[in-house]
N, C-alpha and C positions, 0 to 999 in steps of 0.2 A: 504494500500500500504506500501510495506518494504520502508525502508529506503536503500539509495545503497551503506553503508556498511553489515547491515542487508541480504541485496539481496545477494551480492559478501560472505559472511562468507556461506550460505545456498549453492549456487552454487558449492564452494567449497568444503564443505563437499560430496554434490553430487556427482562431479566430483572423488571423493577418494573410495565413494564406488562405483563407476561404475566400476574404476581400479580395483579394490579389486574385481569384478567379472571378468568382460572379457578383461582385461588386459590394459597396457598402451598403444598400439600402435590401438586399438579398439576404442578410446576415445578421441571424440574433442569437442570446444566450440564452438559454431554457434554463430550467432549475428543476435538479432531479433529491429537492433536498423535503420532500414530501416523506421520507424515509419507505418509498418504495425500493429504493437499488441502495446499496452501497457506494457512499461518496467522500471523496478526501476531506475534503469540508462543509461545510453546512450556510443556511442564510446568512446569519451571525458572522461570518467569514467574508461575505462578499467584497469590504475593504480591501481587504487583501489584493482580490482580483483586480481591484481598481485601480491600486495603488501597484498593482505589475503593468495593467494597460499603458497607468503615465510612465512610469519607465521603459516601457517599448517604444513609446513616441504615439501615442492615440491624443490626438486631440478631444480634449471634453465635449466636442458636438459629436465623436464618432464614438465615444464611450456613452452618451446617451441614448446614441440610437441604436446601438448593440443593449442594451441592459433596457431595454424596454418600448424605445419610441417604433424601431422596425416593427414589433411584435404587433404593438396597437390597431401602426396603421396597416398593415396586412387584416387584421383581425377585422377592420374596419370598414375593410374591402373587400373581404370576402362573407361575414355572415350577412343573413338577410333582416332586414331594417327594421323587421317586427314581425 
């Protein structure tokens, strides 16, 4: 098991090449910390993750839209209105 800086640096990297293929507004962070799976870290953690983005070089609009704003607006555009 990583450790959950180890976990958050590996994520992060992921996260840059997924950008690097199908772009930034393509690309969001899920959270598998419902303790259905096994995870190096937990919500409480999420800092962490944040605080590896700014040291990869993520600017805070691209760390917004990774940590929740892609999610929205996908979510926004695809369910139905009512």
């Amino acid at each position: 098991m990583w450790n959950c800086r180890g976990a958050a640096r590996q994520i992060v990297k992921t996260a840059r090449c997924a950008i690097g293929l199908v772009g930034l507004e393509r690309v969001a962070l899920g959270s598998d910390c419902d303790g259905a799976v096994e995870v190096a870290f937990d919500a409480g953690e999420l800092g962490v993750l944040t605080e590896e983005m700014l040291k990869q070089g993520f600017t805070e609009g691209e760390i917004r839209k990774l940590m929740g704003e892609n999610m929205r607006d996908f979510l926004l555009a695809q369910l139905p209105r009512s």
